[in-house]
N, C-alpha and C positions, 0 to 999 in steps of 0.2 A: 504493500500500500504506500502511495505516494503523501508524503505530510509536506504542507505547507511551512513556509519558512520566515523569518521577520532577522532584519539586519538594524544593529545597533549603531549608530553616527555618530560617534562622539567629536563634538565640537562643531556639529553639521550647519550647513546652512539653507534656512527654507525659503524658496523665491518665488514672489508673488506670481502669478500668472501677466502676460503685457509685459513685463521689462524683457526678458528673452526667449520667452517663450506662450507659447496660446494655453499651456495648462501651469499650474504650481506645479513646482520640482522642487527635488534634496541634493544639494554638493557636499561633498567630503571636507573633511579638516584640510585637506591638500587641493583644495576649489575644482576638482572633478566629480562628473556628474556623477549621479547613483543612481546607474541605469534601473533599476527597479522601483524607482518614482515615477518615470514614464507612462504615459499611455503605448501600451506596445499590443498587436495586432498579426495577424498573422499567422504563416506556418514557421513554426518554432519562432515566435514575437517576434520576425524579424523587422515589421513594421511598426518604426518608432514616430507616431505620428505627433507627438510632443516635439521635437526635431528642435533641442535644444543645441548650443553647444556645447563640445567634450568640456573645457573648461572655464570656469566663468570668467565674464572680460573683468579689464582690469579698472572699466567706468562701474561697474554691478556691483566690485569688490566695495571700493572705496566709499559705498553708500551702505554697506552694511552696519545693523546696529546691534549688537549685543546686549542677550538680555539672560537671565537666571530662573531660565526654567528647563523643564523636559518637555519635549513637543512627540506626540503620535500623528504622524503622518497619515491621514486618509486618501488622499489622495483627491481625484473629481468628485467627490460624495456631492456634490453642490447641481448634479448635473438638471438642467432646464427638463433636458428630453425624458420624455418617459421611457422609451425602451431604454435608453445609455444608461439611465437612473439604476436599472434593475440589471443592468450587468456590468458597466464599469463601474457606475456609483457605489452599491454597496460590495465591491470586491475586495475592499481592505477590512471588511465591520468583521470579518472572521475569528480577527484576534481579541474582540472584545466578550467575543464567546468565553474564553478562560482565562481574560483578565481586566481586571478592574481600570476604570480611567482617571482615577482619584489619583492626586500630585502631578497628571498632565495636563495639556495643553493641546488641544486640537486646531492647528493653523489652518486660513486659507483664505481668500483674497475674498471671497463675496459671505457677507454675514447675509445667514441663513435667518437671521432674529429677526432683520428689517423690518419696519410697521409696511415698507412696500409688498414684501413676502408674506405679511400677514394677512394682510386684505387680499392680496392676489388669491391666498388660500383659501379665506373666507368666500371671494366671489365662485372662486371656483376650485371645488372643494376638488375633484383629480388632478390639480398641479401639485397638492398638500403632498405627493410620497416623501420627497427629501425630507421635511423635519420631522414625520413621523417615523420612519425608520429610524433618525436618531434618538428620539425620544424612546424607543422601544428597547434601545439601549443606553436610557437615563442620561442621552448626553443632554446641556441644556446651556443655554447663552454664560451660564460661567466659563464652561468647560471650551469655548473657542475663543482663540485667538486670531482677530481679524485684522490684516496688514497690507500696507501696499509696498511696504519699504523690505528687502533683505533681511532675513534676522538669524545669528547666530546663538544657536542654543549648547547646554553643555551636552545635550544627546537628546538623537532624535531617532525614534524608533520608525522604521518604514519598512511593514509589509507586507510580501508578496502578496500577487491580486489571485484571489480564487477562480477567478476567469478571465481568460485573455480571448477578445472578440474573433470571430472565427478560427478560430484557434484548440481552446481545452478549456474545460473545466469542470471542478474539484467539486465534492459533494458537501465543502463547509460552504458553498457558495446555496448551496440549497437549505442548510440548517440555517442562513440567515437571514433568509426572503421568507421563512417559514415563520423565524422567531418572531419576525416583523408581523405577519400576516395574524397570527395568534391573536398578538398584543393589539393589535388595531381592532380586531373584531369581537375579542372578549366582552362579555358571555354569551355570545349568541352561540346554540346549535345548529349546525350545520342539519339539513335535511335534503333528500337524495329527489331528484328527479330526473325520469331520462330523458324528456326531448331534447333532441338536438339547439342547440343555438348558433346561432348564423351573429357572425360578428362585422356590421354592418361601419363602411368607410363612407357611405352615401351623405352622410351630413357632415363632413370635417369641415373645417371653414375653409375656405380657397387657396389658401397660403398654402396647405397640406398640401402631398403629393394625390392626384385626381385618379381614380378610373372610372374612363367611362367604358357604360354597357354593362357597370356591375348591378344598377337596377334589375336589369331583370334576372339575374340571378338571385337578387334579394327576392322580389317578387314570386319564385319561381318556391324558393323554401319558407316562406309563407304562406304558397297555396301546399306544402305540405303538412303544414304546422308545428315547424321550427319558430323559437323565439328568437325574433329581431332585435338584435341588443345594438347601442351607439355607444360603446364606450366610454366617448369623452364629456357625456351626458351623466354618467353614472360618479358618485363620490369613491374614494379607494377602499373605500368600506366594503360598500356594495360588489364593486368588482372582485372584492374576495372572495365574499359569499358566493356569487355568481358560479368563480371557475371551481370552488370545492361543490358546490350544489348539484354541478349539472357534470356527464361524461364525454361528450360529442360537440365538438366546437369546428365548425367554419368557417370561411373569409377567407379575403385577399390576405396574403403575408404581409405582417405588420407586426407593427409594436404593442398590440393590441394582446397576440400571444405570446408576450413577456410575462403576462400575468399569470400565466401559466407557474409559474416560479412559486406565486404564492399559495401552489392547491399541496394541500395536507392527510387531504383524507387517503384513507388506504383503499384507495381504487383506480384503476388502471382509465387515463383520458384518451379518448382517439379524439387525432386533430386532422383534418383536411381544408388542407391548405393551396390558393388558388395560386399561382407563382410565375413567376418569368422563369425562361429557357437555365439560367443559374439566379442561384436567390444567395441572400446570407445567410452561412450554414450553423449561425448560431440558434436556430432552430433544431435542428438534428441535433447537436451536441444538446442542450436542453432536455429533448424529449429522450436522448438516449441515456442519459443522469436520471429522470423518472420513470425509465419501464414504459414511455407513453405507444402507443401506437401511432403514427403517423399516413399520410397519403398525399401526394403530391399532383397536382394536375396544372399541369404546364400550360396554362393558355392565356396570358398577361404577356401582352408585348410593347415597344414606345410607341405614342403617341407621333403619327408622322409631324415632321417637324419643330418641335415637342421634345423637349430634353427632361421635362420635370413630370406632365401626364402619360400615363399607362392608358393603354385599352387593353379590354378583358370581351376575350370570345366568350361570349354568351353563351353559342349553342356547344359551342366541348366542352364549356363548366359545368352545363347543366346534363349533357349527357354524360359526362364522366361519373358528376356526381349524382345522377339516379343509381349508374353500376353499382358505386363504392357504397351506398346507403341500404340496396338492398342484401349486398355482401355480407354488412356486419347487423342485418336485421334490425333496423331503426324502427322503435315504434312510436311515430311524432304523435303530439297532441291534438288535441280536434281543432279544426281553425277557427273555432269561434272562441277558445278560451284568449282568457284576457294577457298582457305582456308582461312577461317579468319581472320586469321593472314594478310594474304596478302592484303582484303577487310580491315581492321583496319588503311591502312596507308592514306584513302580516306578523312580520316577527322581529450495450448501445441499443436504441433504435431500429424497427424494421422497418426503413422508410419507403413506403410504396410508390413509384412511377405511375402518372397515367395518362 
């Protein structure tokens, strides 16, 4: 069994995000970098997309300020995006599994307290993952230290990430999306039901990545009577309950089935997923870390002209997935019953081609 690892910095120094690089980083007492700060990617991480340099200039050095603490390095835990959130964000929270944060310091250039982050939260409750994850591991506006300046500390702990994107990942990556999911939805019981759910991209706001033609696919598993779920409509709460409630989830590949990360129960998910000719394979690696079953049908291609919208063949998503649903024996709900949503407020991998 592979155990994850954390490296000690003594005299290290942590550097904001914007002075030399797009993420926070760790240099050494000898002002080289510690490549395991990094955002790294890849097969065997060889993609460093922090793309710092080896060692820090000598305009960076000379604004460093020295302070008298110990610092734990998380790393992007601050991340905007929901899917990065749930794989690079919490890939450092592993070590807080079996050790206390008390006497440290958790740096990083954007304070996650902000009353803008708060309201942001309040309006809309699915951008809240970031401080609830930490909360879930009792960290709280004492415990960060927010900086735009260089700061040398007398050690700074930085641990390896439980998942590196397309890449691997480690099963404390999944005891921390769990621990998270627990603590956010306690006490509610979880209860089983099997219609399928269709995870629907039809309402993103325009900024998001588009497909068109996924109407009628939506339409297509609503005259079956799958539950039409939006996502980004639903609080993180709800999204929990959701992916532990139900076993059969659909949609375009998204971020949407990150949330997958947070299902706890002891029952096996099949996901079918609509995808372009290659997708990113941090879905497999996912479902292959939960036993899930998966299915892939390939009919998402770009948008002519079009660098940002997808189009989605209607008629092979919807034929593929009549095959794939009478395969695993779906028995959807009647179409008249009412949505999820609405019912919710009452209380490796065998990846398949198709």
């Amino acid at each position: 069994m592979e155990y994850l690892k954390y490296q000690v910095i003594k005299n290290g120094i942590f550097v904001p995000k914007g002075l030399i690089s797009r993420q926070d980083i760790v240099y050494d007492k000898n002002n080289e970098i510690v490549l395991e700060s990094c955002v790294l990617r890849g097969h065997k991480k060889s993609e460093n997309v922090t793309n710092p340099p080896k060692y820090l200039p000598t305009e960076i050095e000379e604004r460093i300020e020295s302070i008298d603490e110990q610092l734990l390095f998380l790393g992007q835990f601050m991340r905007e995006h929901y899917g990065h959130s749930l794989t690079e964000g919490v890939s450092r929270y592993w070590y807080l599994l079996d050790h206390s944060i008390k006497n440290w310091k958790i740096p990083t250039s954007s304070n996650p307290f902000t009353m803008k982050r708060l309201i942001k939260s309040i309006l809309m409750p699915s951008s809240a993952h970031c401080k609830k994850a930490m909360l879930a591991f009792n960290i709280n506006y004492r415990d960060i230290l927010c900086t735009q300046k260089p700061v040398r500390a007398n050690r700074i702990i930085v641990p390896q990430c439980s998942m590196y994107n397309r890449h691997k990942i480690y099963q404390k990556h999944l005891d921390v999306t769990i621990k998270i999911a627990k603590n956010i939805i306690s006490p509610i019981k979880i209860k089983q039901d099997q219609t399928p759910v269709y995870l629907s991209r039809t309402k993103l706001n325009r900024s998001m990545k588009g497909h068109q033609g996924e109407k009628s696919v939506e339409a297509y598993c609503k005259k079956l009577g799958c539950n039409i779920v939006y996502p980004e409509q639903l609080s993180l709460k709800q999204q929990i309950v959701l992916i532990n409630t139900h076993d059969i989830f659909i949609g375009c590949i998204g971020s949407a089935f990150h949330s997958l990360l947070f299902r706890f129960v002891d029952r096996k998910a099949t996901n079918i997923y609509l995808t372009e000719e290659s997708n990113n394979p941090n879905y497999k690696l996912i479902d292959a870390l939960m036993h899930n079953e998966s299915y892939y049908i390939r009919c998402i291609s770009l948008a002519t002209g079009n660098t940002k919208d997808r189009v989605v063949d209607s008629e092979k998503a919807i034929s593929n997935l009549s095959n794939i649903l009478q395969r695993i024996k779906v028995k959807a709900k009647d179409t008249r019953s009412r949505s999820w949503k609405h019912t919710l407020t009452g209380y490796g991998s065998k990846g398949k081609n198709a």
